[in-house]
C-alpha positions as CSV (number, residue, x, y, z in Angstrom):
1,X,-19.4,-40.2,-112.2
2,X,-18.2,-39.3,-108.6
3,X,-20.8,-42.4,-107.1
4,X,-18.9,-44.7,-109.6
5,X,-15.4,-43.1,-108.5
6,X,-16.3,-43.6,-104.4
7,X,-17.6,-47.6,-105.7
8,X,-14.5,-48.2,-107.5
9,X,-12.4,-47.0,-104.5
10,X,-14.5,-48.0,-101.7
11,X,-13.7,-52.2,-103.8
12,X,-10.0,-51.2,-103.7
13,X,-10.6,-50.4,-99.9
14,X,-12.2,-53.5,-99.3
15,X,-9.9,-55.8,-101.5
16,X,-6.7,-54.0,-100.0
17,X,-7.9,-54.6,-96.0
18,X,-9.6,-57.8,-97.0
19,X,-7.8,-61.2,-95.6
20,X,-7.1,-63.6,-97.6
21,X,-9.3,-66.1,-99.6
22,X,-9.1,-69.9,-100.5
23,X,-11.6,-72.5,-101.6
24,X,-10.5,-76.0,-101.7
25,X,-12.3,-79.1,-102.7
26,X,-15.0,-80.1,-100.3
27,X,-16.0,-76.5,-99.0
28,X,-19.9,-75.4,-99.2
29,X,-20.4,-71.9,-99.9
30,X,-23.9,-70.6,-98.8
31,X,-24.6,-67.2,-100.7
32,X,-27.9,-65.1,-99.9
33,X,-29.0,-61.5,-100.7
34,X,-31.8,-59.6,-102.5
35,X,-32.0,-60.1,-105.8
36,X,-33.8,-58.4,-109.1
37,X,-35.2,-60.1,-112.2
38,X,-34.6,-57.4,-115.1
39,X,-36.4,-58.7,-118.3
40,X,-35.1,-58.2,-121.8
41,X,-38.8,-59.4,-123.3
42,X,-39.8,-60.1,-126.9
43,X,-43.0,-61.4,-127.7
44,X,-44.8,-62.1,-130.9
45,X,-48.8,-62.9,-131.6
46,X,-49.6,-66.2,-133.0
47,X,-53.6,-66.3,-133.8
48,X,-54.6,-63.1,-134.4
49,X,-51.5,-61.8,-136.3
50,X,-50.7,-58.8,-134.5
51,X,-48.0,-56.7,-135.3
52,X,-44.8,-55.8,-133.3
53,X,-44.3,-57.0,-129.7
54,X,-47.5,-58.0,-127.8
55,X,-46.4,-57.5,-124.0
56,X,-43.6,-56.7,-122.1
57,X,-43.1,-57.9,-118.3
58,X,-41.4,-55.7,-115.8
59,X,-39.0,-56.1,-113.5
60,X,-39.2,-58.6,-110.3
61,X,-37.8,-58.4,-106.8
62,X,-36.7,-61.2,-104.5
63,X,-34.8,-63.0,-102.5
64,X,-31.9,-65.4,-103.6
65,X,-30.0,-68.2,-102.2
66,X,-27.7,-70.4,-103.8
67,X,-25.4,-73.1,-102.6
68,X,-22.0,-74.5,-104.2
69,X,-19.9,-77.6,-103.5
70,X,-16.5,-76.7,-104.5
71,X,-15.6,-80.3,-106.5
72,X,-11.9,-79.2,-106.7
73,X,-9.9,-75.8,-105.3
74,X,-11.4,-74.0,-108.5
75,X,-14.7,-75.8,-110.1
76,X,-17.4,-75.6,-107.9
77,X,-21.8,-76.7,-108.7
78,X,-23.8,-74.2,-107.7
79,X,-27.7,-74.8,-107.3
80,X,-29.7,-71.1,-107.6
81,X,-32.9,-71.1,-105.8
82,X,-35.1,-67.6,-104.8
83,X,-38.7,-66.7,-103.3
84,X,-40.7,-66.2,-105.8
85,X,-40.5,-63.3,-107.9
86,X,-43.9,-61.6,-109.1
87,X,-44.2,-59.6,-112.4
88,X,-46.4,-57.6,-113.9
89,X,-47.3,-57.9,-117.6
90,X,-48.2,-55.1,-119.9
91,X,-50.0,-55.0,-123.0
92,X,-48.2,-53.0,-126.4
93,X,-48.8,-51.8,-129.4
94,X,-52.4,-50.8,-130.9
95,X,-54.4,-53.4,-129.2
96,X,-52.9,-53.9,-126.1
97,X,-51.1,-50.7,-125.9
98,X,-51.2,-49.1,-122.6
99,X,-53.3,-52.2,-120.5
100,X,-52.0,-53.9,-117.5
101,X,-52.5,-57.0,-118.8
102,X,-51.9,-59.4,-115.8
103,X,-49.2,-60.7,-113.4
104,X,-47.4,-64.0,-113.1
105,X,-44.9,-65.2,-110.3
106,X,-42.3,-67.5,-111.2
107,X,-39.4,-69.5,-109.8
108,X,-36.0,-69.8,-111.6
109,X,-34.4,-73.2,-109.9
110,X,-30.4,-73.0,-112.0
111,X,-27.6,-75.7,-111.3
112,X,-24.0,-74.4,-112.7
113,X,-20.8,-75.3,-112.9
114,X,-18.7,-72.4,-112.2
115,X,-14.6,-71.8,-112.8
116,X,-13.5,-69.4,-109.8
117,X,-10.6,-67.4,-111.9
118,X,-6.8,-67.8,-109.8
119,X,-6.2,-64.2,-109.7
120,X,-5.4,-63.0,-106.3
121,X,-6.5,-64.2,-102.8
122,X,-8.3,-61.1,-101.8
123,X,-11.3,-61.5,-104.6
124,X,-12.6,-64.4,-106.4
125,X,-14.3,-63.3,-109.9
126,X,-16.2,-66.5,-111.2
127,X,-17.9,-67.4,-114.5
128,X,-20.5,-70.4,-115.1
129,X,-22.4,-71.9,-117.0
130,X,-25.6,-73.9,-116.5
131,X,-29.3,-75.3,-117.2
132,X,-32.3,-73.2,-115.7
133,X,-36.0,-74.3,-115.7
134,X,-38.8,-71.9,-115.0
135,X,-41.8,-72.4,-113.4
136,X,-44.9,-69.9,-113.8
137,X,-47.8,-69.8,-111.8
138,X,-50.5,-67.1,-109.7
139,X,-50.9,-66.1,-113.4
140,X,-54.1,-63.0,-112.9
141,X,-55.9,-61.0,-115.2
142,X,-57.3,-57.7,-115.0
143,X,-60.3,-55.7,-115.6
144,X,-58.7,-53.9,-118.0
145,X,-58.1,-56.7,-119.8
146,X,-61.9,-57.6,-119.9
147,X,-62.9,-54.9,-121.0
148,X,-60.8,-55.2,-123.8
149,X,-62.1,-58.3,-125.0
150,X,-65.7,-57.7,-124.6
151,X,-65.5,-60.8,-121.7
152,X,-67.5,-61.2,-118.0
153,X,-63.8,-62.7,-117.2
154,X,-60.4,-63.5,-118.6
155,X,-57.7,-66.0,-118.1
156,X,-54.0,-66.1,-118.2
157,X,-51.6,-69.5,-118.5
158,X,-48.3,-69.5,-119.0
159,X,-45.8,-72.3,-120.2
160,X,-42.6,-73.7,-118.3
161,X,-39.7,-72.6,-119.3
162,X,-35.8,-74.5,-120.3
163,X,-32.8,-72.7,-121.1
164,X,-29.3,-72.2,-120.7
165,X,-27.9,-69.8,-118.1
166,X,-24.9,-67.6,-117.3
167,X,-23.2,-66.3,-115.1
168,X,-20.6,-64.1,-113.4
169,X,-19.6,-62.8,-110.1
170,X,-16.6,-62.2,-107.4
171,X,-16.4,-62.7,-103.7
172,X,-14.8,-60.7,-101.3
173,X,-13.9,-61.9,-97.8
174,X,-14.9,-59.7,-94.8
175,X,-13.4,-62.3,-92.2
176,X,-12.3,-65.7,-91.7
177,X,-15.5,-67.8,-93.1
178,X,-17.8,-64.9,-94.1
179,X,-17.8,-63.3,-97.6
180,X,-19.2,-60.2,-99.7
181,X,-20.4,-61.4,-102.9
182,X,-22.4,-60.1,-106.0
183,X,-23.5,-62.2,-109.1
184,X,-25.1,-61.5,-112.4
185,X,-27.2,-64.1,-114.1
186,X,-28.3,-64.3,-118.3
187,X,-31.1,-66.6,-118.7
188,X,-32.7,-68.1,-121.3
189,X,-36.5,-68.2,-120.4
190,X,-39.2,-69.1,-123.2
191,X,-42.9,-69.2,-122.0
192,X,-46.3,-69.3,-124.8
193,X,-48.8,-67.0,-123.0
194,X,-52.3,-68.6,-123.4
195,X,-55.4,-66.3,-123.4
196,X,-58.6,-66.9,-122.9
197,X,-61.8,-64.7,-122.5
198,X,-64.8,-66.8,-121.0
199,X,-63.1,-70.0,-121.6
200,X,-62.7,-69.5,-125.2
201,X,-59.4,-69.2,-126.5
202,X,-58.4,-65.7,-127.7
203,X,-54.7,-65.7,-127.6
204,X,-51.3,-67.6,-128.1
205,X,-48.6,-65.2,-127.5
206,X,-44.7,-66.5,-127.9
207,X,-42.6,-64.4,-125.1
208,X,-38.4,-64.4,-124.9
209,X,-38.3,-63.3,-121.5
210,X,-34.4,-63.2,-121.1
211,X,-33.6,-61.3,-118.1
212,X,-30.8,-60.4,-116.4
213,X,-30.8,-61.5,-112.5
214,X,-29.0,-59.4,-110.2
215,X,-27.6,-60.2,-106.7
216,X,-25.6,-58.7,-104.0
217,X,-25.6,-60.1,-100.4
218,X,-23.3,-62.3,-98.0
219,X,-22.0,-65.9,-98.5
220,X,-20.6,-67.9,-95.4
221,X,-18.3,-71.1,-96.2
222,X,-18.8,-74.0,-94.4
């Protein structure tokens, strides 16, 4: 409670010795920072009929950048771009239960339009809305997962993803063109996990992946 306390007034702080900020039509915002990939997954067997969720995938670190053309003093489009973000995958219930089952990376490439909320010119909260696609690939098994399956080797393939994303954020200036910022992303991302064990297929495995995407960093306007 006293962390969130010394946050909450260490904003005010900022917002209250902040200078003023205004976006007008025609500005480029550049925003960069780290940025984490917190999956909400759900998955669901589809050949062998398993019961309960099949995997989980953890969480994934990375690097974000984004840049926004401001169309008017308020609407901006905003493309989303990161390095790629690895993730583990782990296996559940009685089958799987326990096994690493493999890793993917992914990139999330997002375009948004975003409404930057009028309500003071020391911070600019934003929401948007927008289409992501998801591309997965370095997908590895293990030798867990081998073993499992009785198999000299094992394969792992998983399916591009479309969705709808959201978001929300504010930006804070530090000084004339440079700016605090921090965003949170909800995304809609649907992949089929293909198995195979020595190039036979074992597995079709539907996963809602649905993270949330976290970023804090520094945006510069241009």
């Amino acid at each position: 409670m006293k962390k969130l306390h010394l946050s909450v007034l260490a904003s005010a702080v900022l917002s209250a010795t902040a200078p003023a900020l205004a976006y007008e039509a025609g500005d480029v915002l550049i925003k960069f920072g780290p940025a984490m990939v917190a999956p909400e997954s759900d998955s669901q067997s589809k050949i062998l009929g398993l019961q309960g969720e099949v995997v989980e995938v953890d969480d994934g670190v990375g690097f974000g950048i984004s840049g926004t053309y401001m169309m008017t003093d308020a609407i901006g489009v905003e493309l989303l771009g990161a390095t790629p973000f690895e993730h583990d995958i782990d296996g559940l219930g009685t089958v799987l239960g326990g096994a690493r089952v493999g890793s993917t990376e992914h990139l999330p490439p997002t375009l948004l339009v975003n409404y930057y909320v009028p309500v003071s010119d020391v911070i600019k909260p934003y929401v948007g809305v927008g289409y992501n696609y998801t591309t997965f690939f370095n997908e590895d098994t293990t030798a867990e997962l081998d073993g499992l399956l009785g198999a000299d080797y094992t394969s792992l393939s998983l399916s591009d993803s479309h969705g709808v994303a959201y978001e929300i954020g504010f930006d804070i200036p530090l000084e004339d063109n440079l700016v605090f910022t921090a965003t949170a992303w909800n995304v809609d991302i649907d992949t089929t996990a293909t198995v195979k064990a020595n190039s036979n297929l074992v597995e079709k495995i539907d996963v809602e992946i649905d993270p949330w995407v976290y970023m804090v960093g520094l945006g510069m306007k241009f």
